[in-house]
N, C-alpha and C positions, 0 to 999 in steps of 0.2 A: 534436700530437693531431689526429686528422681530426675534417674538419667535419662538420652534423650530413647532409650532400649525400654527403659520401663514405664516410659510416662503412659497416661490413658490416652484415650481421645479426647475428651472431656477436661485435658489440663492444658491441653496444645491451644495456641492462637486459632480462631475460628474464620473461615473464610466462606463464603458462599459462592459458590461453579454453577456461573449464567454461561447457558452452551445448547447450542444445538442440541435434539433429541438425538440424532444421528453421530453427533462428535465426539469419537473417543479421545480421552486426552492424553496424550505421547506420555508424557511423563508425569503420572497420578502417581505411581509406588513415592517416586522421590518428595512430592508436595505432602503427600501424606507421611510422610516420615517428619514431617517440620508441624503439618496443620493438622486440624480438625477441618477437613473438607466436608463441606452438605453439598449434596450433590443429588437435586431431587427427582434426575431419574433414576438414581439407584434405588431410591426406596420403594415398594407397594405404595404408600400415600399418594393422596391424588396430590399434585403439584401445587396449586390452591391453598389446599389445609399444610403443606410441610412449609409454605414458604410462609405462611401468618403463623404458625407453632412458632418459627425458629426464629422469624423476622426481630424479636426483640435484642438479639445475640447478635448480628450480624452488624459488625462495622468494616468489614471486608470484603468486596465481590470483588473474582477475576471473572471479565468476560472475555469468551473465546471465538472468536474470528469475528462476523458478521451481526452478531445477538445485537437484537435493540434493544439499547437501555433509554427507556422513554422516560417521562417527567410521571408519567400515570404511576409505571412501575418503579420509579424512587416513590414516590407516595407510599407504600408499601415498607419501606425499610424505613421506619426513621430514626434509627441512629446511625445508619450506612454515613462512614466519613471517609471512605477508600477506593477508587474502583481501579483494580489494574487491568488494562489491557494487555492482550495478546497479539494485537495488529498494529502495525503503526497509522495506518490510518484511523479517523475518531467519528465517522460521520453517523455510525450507528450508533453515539449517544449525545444525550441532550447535553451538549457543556453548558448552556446557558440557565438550565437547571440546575447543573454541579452547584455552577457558582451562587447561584439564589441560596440554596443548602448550604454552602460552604463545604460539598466533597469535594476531595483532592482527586484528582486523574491522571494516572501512569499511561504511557505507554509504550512499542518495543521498537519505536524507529531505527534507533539506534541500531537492534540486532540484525536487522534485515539489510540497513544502507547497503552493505556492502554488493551479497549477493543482488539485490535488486539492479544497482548500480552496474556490475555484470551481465543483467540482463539484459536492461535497457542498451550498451554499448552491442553485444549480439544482435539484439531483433535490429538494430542501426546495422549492423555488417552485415547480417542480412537482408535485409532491403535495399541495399547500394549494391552491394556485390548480386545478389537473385541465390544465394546460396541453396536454399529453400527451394527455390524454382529451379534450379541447375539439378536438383539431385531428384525430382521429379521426372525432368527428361530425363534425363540418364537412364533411372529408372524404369520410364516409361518405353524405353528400347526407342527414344527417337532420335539419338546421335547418331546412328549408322543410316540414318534417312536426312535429316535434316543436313548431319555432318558440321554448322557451324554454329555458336550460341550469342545470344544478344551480350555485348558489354555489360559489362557492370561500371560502376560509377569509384572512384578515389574518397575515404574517408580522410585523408589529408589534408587538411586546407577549408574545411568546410566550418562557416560559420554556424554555432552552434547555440539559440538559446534556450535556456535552460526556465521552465517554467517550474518554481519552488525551490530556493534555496539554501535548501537545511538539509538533512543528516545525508539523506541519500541523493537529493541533487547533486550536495560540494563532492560526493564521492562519484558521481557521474563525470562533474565537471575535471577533478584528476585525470578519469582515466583517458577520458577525452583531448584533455592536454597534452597528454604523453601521445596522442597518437596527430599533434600539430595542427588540431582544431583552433580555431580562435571562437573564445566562449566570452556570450554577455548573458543576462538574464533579467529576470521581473521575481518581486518578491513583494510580499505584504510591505515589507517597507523595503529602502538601501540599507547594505550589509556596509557598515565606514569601513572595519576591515579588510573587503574583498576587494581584490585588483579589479574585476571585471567589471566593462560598463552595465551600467542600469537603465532598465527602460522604464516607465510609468504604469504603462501595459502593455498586455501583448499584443496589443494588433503592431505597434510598431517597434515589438520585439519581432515578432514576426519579418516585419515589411525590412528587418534587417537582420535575417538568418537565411540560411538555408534547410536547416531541420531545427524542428520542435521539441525538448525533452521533458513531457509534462510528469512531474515528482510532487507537486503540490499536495494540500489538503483538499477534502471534497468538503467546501460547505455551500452557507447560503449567496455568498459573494461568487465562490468560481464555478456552479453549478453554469453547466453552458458556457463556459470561459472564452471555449474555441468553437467558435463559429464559422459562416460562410465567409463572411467578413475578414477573417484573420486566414483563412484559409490560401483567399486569395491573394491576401498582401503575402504569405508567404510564397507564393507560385508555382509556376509549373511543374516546374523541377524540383519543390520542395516535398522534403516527410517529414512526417508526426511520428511521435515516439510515445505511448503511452505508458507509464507504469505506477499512473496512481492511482483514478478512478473513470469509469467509464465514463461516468457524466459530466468529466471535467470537457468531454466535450458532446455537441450536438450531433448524437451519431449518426441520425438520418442528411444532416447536411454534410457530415463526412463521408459516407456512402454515397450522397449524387455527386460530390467533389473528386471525390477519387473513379466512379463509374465513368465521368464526365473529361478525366484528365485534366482538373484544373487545379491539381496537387500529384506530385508525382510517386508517394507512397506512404506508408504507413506500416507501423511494427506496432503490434497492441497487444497486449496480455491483458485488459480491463473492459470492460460492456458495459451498455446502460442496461439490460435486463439478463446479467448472465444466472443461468449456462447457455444462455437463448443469444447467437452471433449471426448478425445479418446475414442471410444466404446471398447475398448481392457481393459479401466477399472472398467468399470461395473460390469462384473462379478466376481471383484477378493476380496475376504474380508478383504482383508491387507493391504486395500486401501481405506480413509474416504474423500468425494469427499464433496466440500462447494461452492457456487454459488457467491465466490467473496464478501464476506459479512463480512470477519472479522472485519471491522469497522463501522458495520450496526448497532448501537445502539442509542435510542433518546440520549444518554447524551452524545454522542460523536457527534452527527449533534448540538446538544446546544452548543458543545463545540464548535465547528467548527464556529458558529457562533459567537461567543465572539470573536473566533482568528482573525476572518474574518473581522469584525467589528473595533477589536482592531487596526489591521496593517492600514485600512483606514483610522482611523480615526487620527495616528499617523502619517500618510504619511501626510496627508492633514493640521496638525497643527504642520510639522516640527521637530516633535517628533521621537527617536528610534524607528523603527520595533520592533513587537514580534517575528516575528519568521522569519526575516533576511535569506536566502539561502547563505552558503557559497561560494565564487567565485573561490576557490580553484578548 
C-alpha cells in the first residue's frame, strides 16, 4: 500500500466542503494531506454540474460555519451517510432529515465550550462592572469633567441560571462557581448527575435568577425562548447573557425591555439577523455588544480541527464518532 506521501487524491477517503463562497478554510493543507477534498469553489465547473458529477462518491460532507444543509440539498447526495460540522451549534441543518436518511451528524461543541464559556463570563463582568462603558469615558476625556463614574455591580453572590446545559453551559457553570455564584438551570430534560436545581422553564428560571446565560441549541422549541414575559420575571436589575443564537431570544422585545429599563442589561455576541444589531443598542451602556466571536480563538480552530479530523477519520475506519449528535 502507498504511503500517506505517495498516495493520489483519488485513493484518499472522499469528503465534500459545504462552505460559504467567501470562507477560506484555516486548515485545508492538513485536511487534504488525510482527504480527497471536492471543494466546488475551487474548480471552473459550475457548482450545479460538480456537485451531481461527484454526488455518487460522496458519503462525507463537512459543513463550515453557517451553510444550510436542507432536506432539498440531501436529496442531491444519496449516499451522503456523514455530515460533520464545524459549529457547535446545528440549526442550519435539517436533523430531522438526517434522521429520515439515517445520516449521522458531528459536531465541535466540545471545541468551543471552553473559550465561549470565557466569553460569556467577560461580556457578564462587563455589564455588571460597565468595563466597556468605563473605558469609553475615559477615553472620551470625560473623567477630568465628570470626575466621578457610576458603580458597577458585584458578580459574587449573584444567582445565576444557566439556559442549556451541556458542553459549554456546565463549563460556564465552573467558572461561575469559582467566582461564588449560585447556579440553577433549565435543560431539555434534568441532568440526575448535576447538583444544581432544575427549573421546567425559563420563565421561572428566570423569576429565580438574576442573570440569564443562554448556551442552548437554536431549534424549533427555543426559537423565541426569551421573551417579554421571562424578561420581566427576571427584572429590573437583571441581565441576559447570550452566546448561543440570536433568536434564542425575541430581540425587538429585548430592545424595548432594555430601552425601557425593565431588564437592567445584557452582553450579546449573537443577532436574530446578523451582521445587522439593532441601532437601539448602541447607545445604551448596559449593554456589551460582540461580533459573534465567542469561539474565535486559535486553540479553539486547532481544536476544531482535531475534532474534525478525529470524526473522519473514525467514520472512514469504522470506528466510534467523537462527537456523535444525539437523535433525540
Amino acid at each position: 500500500m502507498a504511503d500517506k506521501e505517495t498516495q493520489q487524491p483519488e485513493e484518499l477517503p472522499v469528503i465534500f466542503l459545504h462552505r460559504p463562497p467567501s470562507f477560506i478554510l484555516p486548515f485545508g493543507d492538513h485536511l487534504r494531506s488525510q482527504f480527497h477534498v471536492l471543494d466546488p469553489y475551487e474548480s471552473p465547473e459550475p457548482y450545479d454540474s460538480f456537485l451531481a458529477r461527484h454526488a455518487p462518491s460522496i458519503r462525507a460532507l463537512m459543513t463550515m460555519g453557517p451553510t444550510l444543509v436542507s432536506a432539498e440539498f440531501l436529496d442531491r447526495l444519496p449516499v451522503l451517510e456523514l455530515i460533520v460540522a464545524t459549529s457547535a451549534g446545528l440549526d442550519h441543518i435539517d436533523l430531522p432529515a438526517c434522521r429520515s436518511r439515517g445520516i449521522v451528524v458531528t459536531n465541535a461543541s466540545s471545541a468551543f465550550a471552553e473559550d465561549v464559556a470565557d466569553c460569556a463570563v467577560g461580556l457578564l463582568i462587563d455589564v455588571l462592572r460597565r468595563i466597556s462603558a468605563a473605558d469609553r469615558f475615559v477615553r472620551g476625556r470625560m473623567w477630568p469633567v465628570k470626575e466621578t463614574y457610576p458603580l458597577g455591580f458585584k458578580l459574587g453572590g449573584k444567582r445565576v441560571g444557566i439556559v442549556g446545559l451541556g458542553s459549554i453551559g456546565s463549563e460556564v457553570a465552573k467558572r461561575l462557581s469559582a467566582f461564588g455564584c449560585t447556579i440553577a438551570y433549565t435543560s431539555r430534560n434534568k441532568k440526575q448527575s448535576v447538583p444544581f436545581p432544575f427549573y421546567a422553564n425559563v420563565r421561572d428560571l428566570a423569576a429565580n435568577s438574576d442573570v440569564l446565560v443562554l448556551c442552548c441549541a437554536l431549534t424549533k422549541e427555543t426559537y423565541h425562548l426569551v421573551n417579554k414575559d421571562v424578561m420581566v420575571a427576571l427584572g429590573k436589575e437583571g441581565v441576559i447573557i447570550n452566546v448561543g443564537r440570536g433568536s434564542l431570544i425575541n430581540e425587538k422585545e429585548l430592545v424595548q425591555c432594555l430601552v425601557g429599563g425593565e431588564i437592567g442589561g445584557a452582553g450579546l455576541d449573537v443577532y436574530e439577523n446578523e451582521p445587522n444589531v439593532p441601532k437601539e443598542l448602541f447607545g445604551l451602556d448596559n449593554v456589551v455588544l460582540s461580533p459573534h466571536s465567542a469561539g474565535g480563538t486559535p486553540e479553539a480552530f486547532e481544536a476544531v480541527l482535531q475534532l474534525t479530523v478525529g470524526n473522519l477519520r473514525a467514520f472512514f475506519s469504522n470506528k466510534p464518532l467523537v462527537s456523535e449528535v444525539s437523535n433525540e
